[in-house]
C-alpha positions in Angstrom: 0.0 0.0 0.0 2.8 2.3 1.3 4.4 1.8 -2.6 1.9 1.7 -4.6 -1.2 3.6 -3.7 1.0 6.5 -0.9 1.9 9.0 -2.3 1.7 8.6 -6.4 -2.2 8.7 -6.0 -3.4 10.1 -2.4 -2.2 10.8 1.3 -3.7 8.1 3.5 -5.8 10.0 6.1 -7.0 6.8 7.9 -8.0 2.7 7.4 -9.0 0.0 8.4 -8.1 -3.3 7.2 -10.9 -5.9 8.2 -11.5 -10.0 7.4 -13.7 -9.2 4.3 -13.2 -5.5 3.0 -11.3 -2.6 3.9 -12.1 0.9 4.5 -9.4 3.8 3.3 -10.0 7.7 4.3 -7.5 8.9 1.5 -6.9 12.8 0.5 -6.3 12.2 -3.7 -3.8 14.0 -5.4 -3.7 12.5 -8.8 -6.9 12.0 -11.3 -5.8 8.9 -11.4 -6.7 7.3 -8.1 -9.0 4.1 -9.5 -5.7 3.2 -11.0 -3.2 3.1 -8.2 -6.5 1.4 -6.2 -6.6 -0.7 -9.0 -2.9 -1.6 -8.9 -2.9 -2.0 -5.0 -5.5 -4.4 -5.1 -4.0 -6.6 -7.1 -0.8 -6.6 -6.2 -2.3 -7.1 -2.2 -4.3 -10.1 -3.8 -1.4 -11.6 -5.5 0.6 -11.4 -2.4 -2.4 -12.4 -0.2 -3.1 -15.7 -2.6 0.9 -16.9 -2.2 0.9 -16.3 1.4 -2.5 -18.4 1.5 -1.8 -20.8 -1.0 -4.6 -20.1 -2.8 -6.0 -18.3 -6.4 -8.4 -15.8 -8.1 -9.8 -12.9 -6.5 -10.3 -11.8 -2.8 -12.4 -8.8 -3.9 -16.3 -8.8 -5.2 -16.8 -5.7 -8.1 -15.0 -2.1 -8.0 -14.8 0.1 -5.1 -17.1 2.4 -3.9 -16.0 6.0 -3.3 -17.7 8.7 -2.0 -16.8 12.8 -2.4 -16.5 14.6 1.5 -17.5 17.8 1.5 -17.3 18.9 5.4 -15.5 19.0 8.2 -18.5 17.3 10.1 -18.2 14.3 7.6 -15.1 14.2 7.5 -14.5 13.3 11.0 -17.9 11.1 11.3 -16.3 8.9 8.6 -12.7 8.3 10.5 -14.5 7.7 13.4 -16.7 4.9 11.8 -13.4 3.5 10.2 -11.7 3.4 13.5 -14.7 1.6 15.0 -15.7 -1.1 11.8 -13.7 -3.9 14.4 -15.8 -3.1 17.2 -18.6 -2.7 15.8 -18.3 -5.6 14.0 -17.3 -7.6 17.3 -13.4 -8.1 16.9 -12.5 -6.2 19.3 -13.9 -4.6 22.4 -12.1 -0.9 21.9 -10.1 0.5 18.5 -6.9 0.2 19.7 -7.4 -3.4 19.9 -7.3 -4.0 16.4 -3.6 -3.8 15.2 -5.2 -3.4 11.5 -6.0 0.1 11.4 -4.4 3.8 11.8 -6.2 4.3 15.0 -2.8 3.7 17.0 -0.6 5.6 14.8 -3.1 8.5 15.3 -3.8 8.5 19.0 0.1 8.2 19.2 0.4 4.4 20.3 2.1 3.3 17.0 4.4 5.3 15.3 3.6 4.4 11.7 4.8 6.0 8.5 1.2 5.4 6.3 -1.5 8.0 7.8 -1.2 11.6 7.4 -2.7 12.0 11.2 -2.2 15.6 11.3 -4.9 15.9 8.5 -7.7 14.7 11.7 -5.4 16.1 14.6 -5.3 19.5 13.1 -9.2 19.6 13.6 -8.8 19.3 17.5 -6.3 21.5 19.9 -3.4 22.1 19.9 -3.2 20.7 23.7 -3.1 16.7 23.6 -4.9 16.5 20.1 -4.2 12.6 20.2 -6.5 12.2 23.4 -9.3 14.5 22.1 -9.3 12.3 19.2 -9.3 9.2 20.9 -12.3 10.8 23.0 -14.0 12.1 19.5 -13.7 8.1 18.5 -14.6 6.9 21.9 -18.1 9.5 22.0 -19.4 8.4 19.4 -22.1 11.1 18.8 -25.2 9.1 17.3 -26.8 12.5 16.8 -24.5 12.9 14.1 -23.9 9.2 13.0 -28.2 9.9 12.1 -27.2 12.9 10.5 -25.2 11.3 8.2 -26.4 7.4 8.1 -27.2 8.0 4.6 -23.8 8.9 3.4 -22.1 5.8 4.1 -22.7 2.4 2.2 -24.2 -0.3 3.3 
C-alpha cells in the first residue's frame, strides 16, 4: 500500500483493514486514483493468494467511493473507520485491532502510512491525540443519524 497507492495517488488520512473489505480515508492527489487502487488491489491479492496458497480474487466488483465535503463528515467517517472492528465484534475498543491507523493517530504506533495531522489539526493544539481518541470513543449518534445515509451499506 505504502508503494503503490501513498503518495503517487493520495495521502492516507485513515483505514482500516478488516477479514472481508477494507475501509481507506485517502486525500487524492492524482486524477488517477481508481488506477493506483486498482494496482494496489491486485498486487495485495497476489501477495495475499501466495501467502495463502490459494487463487483468483479476494475482492467482489470495484470500489465504492464517495466525495466529503465537510468537516463534520469528515471526521464522522474516521470515526466509523476506526470503529468497523468493534462494531463488528473483533474487538472490544479500536486500539485493539492492530489493522488500522487508530494507533498511529492516538500516538500508540508510530507508523509512517496515515497523514494524522490531516484529523489532529481539527482538534487543539493541547493533547490532540487524546481528544481524538475521546471524539472516537463519544461516538455522537446525533450525528452518526445525520449522516447514516452517506455511508454504504
Amino acid at each position: 500500500m505504502k508503494n503503490i497507492l501513498i503518495p503517487t495517488y493520495a495521502n492516507m488520512i485513515a483505514y482500516v483493514l478488516m477479514p472481508t473489505h477494507y475501509h481507506f480515508l485517502v486525500e487524492v492527489t492524482s486524477g488517477d486514483f481508481s488506477t493506483g487502487l486498482g494496482r494496489f488491489t491486485n498486487s495485495y491479492t497476489k501477495a495475499f493468494n501466495v501467502e495463502q496458497c490459494r487463487s483468483g480474487p479476494l475482492f467482489e466488483g470495484r470500489f465504492k467511493a464517495k466525495s466529503i465535503q465537510s468537516d463534520e463528515y469528515l471526521l464522522a467517517v474516521s470515526r466509523y473507520i476506526h470503529l468497523n472492528p468493534v462494531k463488528a465484534n473483533l474487538v472490544y475498543r479500536p486500539e485493539d485491532w492492530p489493522w488500522s491507523s487508530y494507533l498511529d493517530i492516538i500516538g500508540k504506533r508510530s507508523g509512517s502510512l496515515p497523514k494524522k495531522d490531516f484529523l489532529l489539526d481539527y482538534f487543539s493544539d493541547n493533547k490532540p491525540e487524546m481528544k481524538y481518541q475521546d471524539f472516537v470513543d463519544s461516538e455522537s449518534s446525533i450525528i452518526e443519524e445525520k449522516i447514516q445515509h452517506l455511508f454504504f451499506d
